[in-house]
N, C-alpha and C positions, 0 to 999 in steps of 0.2 A: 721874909718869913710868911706874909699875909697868904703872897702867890701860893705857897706851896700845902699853907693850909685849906685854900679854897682845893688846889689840884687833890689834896689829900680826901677831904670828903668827896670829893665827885669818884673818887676813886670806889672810896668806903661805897657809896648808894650803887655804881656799879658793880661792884663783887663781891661786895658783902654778902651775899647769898651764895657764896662758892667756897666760905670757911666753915660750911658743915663739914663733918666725919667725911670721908672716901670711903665709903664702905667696910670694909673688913682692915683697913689699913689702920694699920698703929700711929692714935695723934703725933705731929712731928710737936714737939716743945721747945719753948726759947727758956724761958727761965722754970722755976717750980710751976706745973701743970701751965705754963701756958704758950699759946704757939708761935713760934717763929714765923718773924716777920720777913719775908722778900720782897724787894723794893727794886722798880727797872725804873731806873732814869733816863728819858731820852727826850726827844726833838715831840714837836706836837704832833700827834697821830695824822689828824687831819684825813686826807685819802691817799697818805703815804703807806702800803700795804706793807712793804721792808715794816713800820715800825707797828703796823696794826697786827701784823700775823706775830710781832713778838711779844704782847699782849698779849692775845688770843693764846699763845703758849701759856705765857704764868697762868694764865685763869684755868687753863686745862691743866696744868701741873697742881693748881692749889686744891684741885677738886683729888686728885690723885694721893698727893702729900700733906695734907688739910695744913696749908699754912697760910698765915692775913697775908694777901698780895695788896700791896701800894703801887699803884702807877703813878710818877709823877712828872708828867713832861712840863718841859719847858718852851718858851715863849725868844728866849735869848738869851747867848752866853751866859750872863751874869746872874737868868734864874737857876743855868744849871750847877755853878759854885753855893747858889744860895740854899738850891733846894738839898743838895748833895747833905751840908754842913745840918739842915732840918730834919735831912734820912737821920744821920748819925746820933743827934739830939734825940731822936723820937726811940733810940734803940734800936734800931731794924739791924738784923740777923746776918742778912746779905743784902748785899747795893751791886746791882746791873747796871751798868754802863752800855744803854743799847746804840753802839755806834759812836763813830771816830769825834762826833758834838760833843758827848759826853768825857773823853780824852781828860782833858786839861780839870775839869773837876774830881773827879776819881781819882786821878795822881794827886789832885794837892789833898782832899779828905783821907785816903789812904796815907800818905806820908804824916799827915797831922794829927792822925787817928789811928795809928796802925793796929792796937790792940781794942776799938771798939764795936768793930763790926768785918766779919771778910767782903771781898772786894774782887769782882770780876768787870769787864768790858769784853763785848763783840765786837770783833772785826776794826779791830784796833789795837794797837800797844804802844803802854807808857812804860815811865821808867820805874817806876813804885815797883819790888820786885813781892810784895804783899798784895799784888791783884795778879789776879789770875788773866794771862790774855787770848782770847778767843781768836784765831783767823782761820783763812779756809785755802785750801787746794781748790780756786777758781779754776785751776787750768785741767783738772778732771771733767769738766761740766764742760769745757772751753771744746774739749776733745772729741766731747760727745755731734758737740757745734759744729765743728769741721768737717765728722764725720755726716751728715748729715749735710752742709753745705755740698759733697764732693756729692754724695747721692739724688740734691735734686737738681742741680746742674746739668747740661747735657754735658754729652761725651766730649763735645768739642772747646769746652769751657775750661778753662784753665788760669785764669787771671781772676784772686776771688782780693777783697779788699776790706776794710774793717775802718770804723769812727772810734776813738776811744778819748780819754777825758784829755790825759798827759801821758808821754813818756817815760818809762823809770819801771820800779825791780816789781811793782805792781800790776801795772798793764805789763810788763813781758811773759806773767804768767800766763795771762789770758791768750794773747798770742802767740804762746808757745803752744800750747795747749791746742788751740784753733790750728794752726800749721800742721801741726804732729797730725790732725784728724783729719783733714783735708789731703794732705799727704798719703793717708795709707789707701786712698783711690787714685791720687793724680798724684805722682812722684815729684813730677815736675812744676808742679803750680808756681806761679807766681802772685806776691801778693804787692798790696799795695796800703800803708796805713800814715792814718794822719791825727791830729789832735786837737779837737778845739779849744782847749785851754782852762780850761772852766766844766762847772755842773750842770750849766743848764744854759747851750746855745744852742737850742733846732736849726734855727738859722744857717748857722755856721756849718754845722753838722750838717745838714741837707744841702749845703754848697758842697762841702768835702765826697759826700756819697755821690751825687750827680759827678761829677768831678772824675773819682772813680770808675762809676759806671762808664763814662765818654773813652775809661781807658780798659774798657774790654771787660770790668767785673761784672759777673751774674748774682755774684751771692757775695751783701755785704754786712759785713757783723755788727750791730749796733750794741757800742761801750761806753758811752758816753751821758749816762747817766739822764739829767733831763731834757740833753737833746737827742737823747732816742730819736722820738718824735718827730726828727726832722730828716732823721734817715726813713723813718717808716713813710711819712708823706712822700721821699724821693721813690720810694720803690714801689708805690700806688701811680704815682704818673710814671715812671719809668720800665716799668715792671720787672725789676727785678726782686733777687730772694732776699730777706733778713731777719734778722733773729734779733730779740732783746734779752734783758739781763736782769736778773733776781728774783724777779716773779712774772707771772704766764702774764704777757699782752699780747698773747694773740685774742684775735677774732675775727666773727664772719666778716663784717666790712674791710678788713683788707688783710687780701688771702696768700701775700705776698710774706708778712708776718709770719714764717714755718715752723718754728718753735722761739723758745724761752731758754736762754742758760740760766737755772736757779737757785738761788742762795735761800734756803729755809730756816728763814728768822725763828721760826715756831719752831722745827725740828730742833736749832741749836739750842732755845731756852729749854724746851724740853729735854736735851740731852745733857743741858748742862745743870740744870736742877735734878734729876737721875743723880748724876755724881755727886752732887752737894749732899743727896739723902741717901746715899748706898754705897757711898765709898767713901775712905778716908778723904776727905778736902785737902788741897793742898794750892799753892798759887802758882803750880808749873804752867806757863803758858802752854798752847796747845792748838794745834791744825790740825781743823775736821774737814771732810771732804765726804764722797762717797760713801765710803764704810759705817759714817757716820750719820747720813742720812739725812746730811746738811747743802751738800751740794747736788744736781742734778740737771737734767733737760727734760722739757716739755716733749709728752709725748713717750721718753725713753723712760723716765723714772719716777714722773709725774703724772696723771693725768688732767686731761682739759677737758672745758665743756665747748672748746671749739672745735670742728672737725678735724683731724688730722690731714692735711694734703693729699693730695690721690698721687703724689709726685715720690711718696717717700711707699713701695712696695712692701707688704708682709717680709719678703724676703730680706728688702732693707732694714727693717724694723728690728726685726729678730738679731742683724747682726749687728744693729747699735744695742739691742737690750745686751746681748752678749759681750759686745766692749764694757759696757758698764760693768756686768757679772767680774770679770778680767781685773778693772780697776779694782772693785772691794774686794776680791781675793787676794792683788798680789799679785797676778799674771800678766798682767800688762801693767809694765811702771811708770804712775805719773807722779810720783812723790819727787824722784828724783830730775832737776831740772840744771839745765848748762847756765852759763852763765853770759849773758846777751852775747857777749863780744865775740864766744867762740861758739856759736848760735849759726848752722847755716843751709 
């Protein structure tokens, strides 16, 4: 409890000054005349952008829908049950579950709590059917990737290869997605994928990318979370192309880094606080992608403040903005996806 009341006021001296009025917007209320509290539970901010841009959402939502935002991160498993069961205590409104950490509190505070507060998670899902579950059509953004790998490639390249955490129905998105895009330049590509086991082996990761590379890849896709970094250091000594995942790491120092597939923490808090305040609430889980303004690529749907490659032409640009257009209409289907085995 202590943990959570210290995270609590640090919370309060930073946003406290974002529970004025929004303007013209009609106060949101929790109980008689006062306002509903939002509460994101997640991992320590830190220089973890995934959980600082979902931040930066509530606080830009509470300015919008004038309501107390509570940050309360956690330090370790057991402050995130602690701090969860404190959310519920303190009456807060709604409890955010920023991320798969947050999981296992959110199901047990929902099940033990179910009529004291509603109850959402990003980019995860429990069994509590009173939280609402947030995930995303990675293999939208994944598409934009490959389209984009097949363009800065030369003509003669044809073998492209990807680091990713683990195998399974989560990473096949991603590389279905990447294939399908890479595809619609090189019919014939050949890929090549491997998994370091884990969240955070550069090492390992940068063995697998070299590895790759040795076997004819120019463009390899870095999924693997906090060994990124060790595909990117292989494509500075090696020079080949590669892309990261969630938010833009590109930059000038290594210009091998050609976009970002990205997942917008802030777009989804913001989209999903939207629906808490202008539609009926309800706990259907739900996948956002494109249309939603949650997933995307550097570059195609994003902007950066690093230069765009001179490798990727107006022409090419235009006809990844235009795949994108494609995805959020409808016209081009990435919602619907095969299933690994008959995958080929």
């Amino acid at each position: 409890m202590k943990r959570f009341i210290v995270l609590l006021l640090a919370s309060v001296l930073v946003l406290g000054t974002l529970t004025a009025c929004g303007g013209d917007k009609k106060p949101a209320e929790g109980g008689e005349g006062e306002k509903k509290k939002i509460a994101l539970l997640c991992d320590q901010a830190g220089t973890q952008v995934f959980v600082l841009s979902m931040i930066e959402g509530l606080k830009d939502s509470a300015k919008e829908y004038d309501f107390e935002p509570i940050v309360a991160e956690c330090a370790d498993s057991a402050a995130f049950e602690d701090n969860a069961r404190a959310l519920v205590e303190e009456g807060v409104d709604l409890i955010i579950g920023g991320g798969w950490l947050a999981g296992d509190a959110i199901n047990k505070v929902a099940t033990e709590f179910p009529d004291a507060a509603d109850y959402a998670i990003i980019d995860s899902e429990v069994e509590a059917e009173n939280v609402k579950c947030i995930s995303y059509r990675e293999q939208e953004g994944a598409y934009l990737i490959g389209m984009l790998a097949g363009l800065v490639t030369d003509p003669e390249d044809n073998t492209f290869g990807a680091v990713h955490v683990n195998q399974g129905a989560g990473s096949f998105k991603w590389r279905y997605g990447f294939m399908e895009g890479v595809r619609r330049y090189k019919p014939d590509a050949k890929f090549v994928f491997n998994y370091v086991g884990n969240y955070n082996d550069p090492a390992k990761a940068k063995e697998y990318a070299i590895q790759q590379y040795e076997q004819g890849a120019r463009f390899i896709n870095a999924a693997c979370a906090g060994g990124d970094k060790g595909v990117f250091e292989a494509a500075l000594e090696k020079e080949f192309y590669t892309s990261g995942q969630d938010v833009d790491l590109t930059t000038p120092d290594n210009p091998y880094v050609v976009s970002c597939q990205i997942k917008d923490t802030h777009a989804t808090i913001s989209y999903l606080l939207k629906e808490y305040f202008t539609k009926d609430w309800n706990s259907d889980n739900e996948v956002w992608g494109l249309e939603e303004g949650t997933i995307g690529a550097v570059y195609v749907t994003h902007e950066s403040e690093t230069p765009m490659t001179d490798r990727i032409t107006e022409e090419g640009l235009a006809e990844l903005k235009q795949a994108a257009e494609d995805i959020r209409e409808g016209k081009l289907d990435m919602k619907s996806i095969p299933a690994e085995e008959d995958y080929k």
